[in-house]
N, C-alpha and C positions, 0 to 999 in steps of 0.2 A: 425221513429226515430231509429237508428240503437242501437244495445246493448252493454253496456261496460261490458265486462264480466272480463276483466283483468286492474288494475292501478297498476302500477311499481308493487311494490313488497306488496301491501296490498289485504290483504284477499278477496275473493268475495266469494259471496253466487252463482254464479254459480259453481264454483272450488269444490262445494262439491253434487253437482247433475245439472251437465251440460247436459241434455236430457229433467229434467223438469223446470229451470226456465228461459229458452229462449220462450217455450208457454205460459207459466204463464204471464211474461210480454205480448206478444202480445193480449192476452185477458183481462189482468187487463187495457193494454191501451186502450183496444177500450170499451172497457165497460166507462171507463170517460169519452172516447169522446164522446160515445152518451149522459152520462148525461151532459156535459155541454155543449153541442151542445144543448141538448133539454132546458137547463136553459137558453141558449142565447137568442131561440125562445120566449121563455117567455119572460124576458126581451124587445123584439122587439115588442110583443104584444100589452103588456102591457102602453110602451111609446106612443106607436100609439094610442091606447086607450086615454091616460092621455093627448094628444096633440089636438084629435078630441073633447074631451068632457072636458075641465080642473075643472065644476063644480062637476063632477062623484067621489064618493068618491070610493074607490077599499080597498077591504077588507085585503089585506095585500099580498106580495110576496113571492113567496116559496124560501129558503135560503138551498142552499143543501151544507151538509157535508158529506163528504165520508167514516168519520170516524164510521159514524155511519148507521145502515141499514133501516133508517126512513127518511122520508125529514121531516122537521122544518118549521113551518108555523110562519112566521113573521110579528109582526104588526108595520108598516111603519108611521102611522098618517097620512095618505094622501101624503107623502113626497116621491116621486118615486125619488130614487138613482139606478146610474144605475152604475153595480157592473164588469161588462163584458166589453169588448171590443166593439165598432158599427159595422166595417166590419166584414166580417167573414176569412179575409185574416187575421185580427190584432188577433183576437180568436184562429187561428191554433197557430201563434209564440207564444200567452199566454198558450196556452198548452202546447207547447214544454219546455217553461222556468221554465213551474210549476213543471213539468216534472224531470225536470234536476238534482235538487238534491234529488231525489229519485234515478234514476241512481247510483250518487257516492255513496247513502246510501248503493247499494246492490254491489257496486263493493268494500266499504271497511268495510264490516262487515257479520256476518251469528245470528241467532240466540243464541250462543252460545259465539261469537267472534269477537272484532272490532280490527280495525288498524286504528293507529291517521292520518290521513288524512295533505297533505300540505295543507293550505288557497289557494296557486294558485290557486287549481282544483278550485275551487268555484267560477271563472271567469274565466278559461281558454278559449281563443278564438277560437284556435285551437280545441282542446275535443268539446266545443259545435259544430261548426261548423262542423266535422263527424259524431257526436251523431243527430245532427237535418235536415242535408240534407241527410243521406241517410235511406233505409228502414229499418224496423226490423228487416228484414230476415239478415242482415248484423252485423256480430259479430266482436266487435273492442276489442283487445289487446293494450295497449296504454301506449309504452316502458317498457313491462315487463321485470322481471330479471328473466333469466334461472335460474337454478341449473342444473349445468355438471359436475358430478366427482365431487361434494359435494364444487364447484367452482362455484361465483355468476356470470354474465356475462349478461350485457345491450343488451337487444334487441330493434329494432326500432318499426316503428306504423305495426300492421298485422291485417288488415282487413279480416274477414270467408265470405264468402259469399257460397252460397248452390254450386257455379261450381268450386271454387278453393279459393286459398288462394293471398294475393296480400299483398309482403312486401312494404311498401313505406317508402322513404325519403326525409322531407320536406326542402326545399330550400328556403324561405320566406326572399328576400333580399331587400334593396331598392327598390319603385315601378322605379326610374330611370338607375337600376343597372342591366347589363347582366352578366349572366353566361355563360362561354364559358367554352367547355367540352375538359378536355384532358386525362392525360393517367389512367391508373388506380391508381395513387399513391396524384397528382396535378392537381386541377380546376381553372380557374381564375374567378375572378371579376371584371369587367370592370364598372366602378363607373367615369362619366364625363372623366377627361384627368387620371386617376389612372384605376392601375391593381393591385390587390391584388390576392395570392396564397392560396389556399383554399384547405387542406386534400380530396381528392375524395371521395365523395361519398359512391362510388362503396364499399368501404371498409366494412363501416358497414352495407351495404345492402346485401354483400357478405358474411358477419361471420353470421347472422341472417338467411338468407339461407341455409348455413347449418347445425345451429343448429335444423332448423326445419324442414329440408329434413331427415338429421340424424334417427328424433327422430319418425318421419311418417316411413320412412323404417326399422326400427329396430321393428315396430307394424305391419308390412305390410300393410301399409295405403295408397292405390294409389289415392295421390290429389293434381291438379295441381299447383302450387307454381310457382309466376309470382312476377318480382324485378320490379318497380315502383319508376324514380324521378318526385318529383311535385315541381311546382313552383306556387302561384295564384300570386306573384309581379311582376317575373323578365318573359324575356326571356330569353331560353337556347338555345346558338346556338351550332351545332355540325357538323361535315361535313361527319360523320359516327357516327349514334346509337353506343352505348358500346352493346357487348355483352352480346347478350337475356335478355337486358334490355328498358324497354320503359322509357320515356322520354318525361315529358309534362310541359311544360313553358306554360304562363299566357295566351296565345293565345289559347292554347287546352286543357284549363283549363276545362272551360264549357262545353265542348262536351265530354271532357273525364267523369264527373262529370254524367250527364246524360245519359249516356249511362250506366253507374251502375245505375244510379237510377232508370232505363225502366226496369230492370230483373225484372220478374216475376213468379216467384216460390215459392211453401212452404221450412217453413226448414227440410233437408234433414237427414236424418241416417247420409251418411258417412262424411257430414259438422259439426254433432255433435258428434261424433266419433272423428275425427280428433282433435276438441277444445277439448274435453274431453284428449285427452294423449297431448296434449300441455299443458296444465294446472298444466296434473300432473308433469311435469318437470321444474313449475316456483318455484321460490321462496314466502316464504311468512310469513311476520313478524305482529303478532297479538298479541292483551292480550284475556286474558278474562272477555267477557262483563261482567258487573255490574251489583248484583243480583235485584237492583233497578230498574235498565232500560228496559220496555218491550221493547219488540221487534213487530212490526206489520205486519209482512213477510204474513201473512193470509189475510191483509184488501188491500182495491186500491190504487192505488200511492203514493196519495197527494193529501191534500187539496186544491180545486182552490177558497176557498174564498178569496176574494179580500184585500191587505193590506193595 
């Protein structure tokens, strides 16, 4: 599950020690996964058990909370509920959704500081589907706002990965609608017997470029920075690539997708080096947390008991 270290312009708790909690996550993840992997197992036991023998009374199921560094032995009355998902294909996406708002917890707030959050993130289809198909090692920026010259300015999605950096812009039009690619100012849409004119692209893939080429050469930061259209609806037809730009419609959707997901690397110095002075050049609008409200930045994810 890849990391959101940046949402528009609200706070994260990477932005104030971006070196240690891109590993922190990756260890507090796997550490859940094996306990609810191992509470699945149970679970599967257990039912087998209660299916082979149904007079067998079972003394009670272990009920794990993460909040807490004990498991909790629960007395059930002979009543086996089962709390987990059955395949273990349905287990992984229940971890990834448990998952999920712990992410925007740590992309809009720090110990000390929250940022009030839009409701959209909280379904976003898009966000989830970069946060849960690609790896850890994958650091997602997800339309931060610069600060340049004390001037705010939208950026589009910026995927970190350990070999470079990859701006993309998403093009999600009718699954029956083509995009045909033209010059750098006007794109059209081809929608049954209609053509509609469409701002390029290339535009704000092009201003995002170089704010973040910019701000890597003025750190001396050599890392390679790669402009990316996607489509998962439409195709894009083009009769020439745009300039050292790739370009991937619904057809090389999947392969493009996979072929990032096969990288196999840790995360790197100069990958969190590079996020680190990205960061410091976003913008970022917070209050200060409520002396009320702890904060659980020490403990693991989330709770995966069942609702």
């Amino acid at each position: 599950m890849a990391q959101l270290i940046k949402l528009q312009d609200y706070i994260s708790r990477y932005e104030t020690n971006p070196f240690h909690y891109p590993t922190q996550y990756i260890r507090l993840k796997r550490e859940n996964w094996k306990k609810i992997n191992q509470l699945w197992e149970m679970e599967n036991e257990q039912e087998t058990e209660i299916q082979d023998d149904e007079g067998v009374n079972r003394e009670g199921f272990f009920k794990w909370n993460p909040f807490k560094k004990y498991t909790e032995k629960v007395e059930d009355n002979n009543q086996f509920e089962r709390r987990l998902p059955k395949s273990k294909q349905q287990l992984k996406q229940y971890f990834l959704n448990k998952l999920y708002p712990f992410q925007l917890k740590w992309a809009t707030s720090t110990i000390s500081q929250i940022s009030f959050i839009d409701q959209k993130y909280n379904n976003d289809p898009t966000l989830k589907h970069f946060l849960q198909r690609f790896p850890d090692i994958y650091l997602l920026m997800y339309y931060p706002v610069f600060n340049i010259k004390k001037a705010p300015i939208d950026g589009e999605i910026i995927l970190i990965s350990p070999l470079g950096i990859d701006i993309l812009v998403l093009m999600n039009e009718h699954p029956d609608a083509t995009i045909i690619v033209g010059d750098d100012r006007f794109w059209e849409i081809e929608f049954g017997d209609t053509k509609s004119r469409i701002i390029s692209p290339i535009i704000p893939l092009r201003r995002t470029e170089q704010i973040v080429k910019s701000i890597l050469n003025k750190h001396e930061i050599e890392f390679p920075v790669q402009k990316t259209i996607l489509s998962q609806t439409s195709n894009i037809l083009f009769s020439e690539e745009p300039y050292k730009t790739i370009v991937i419609g619904k057809r090389e959707y999947e392969n493009w997708l996979e072929n990032k997901r096969e990288l196999s690397s840790p995360l790197k110095s100069i990958q969190l080096k590079a996020t680190e002075t990205l960061l410091n050049y976003c913008q970022t609008t917070s209050v200060k947390r409520p002396e009320w409200e702890e904060d659980d930045d020490y403990i693991t994810p989330a709770s995966f008991e069942s609702e």
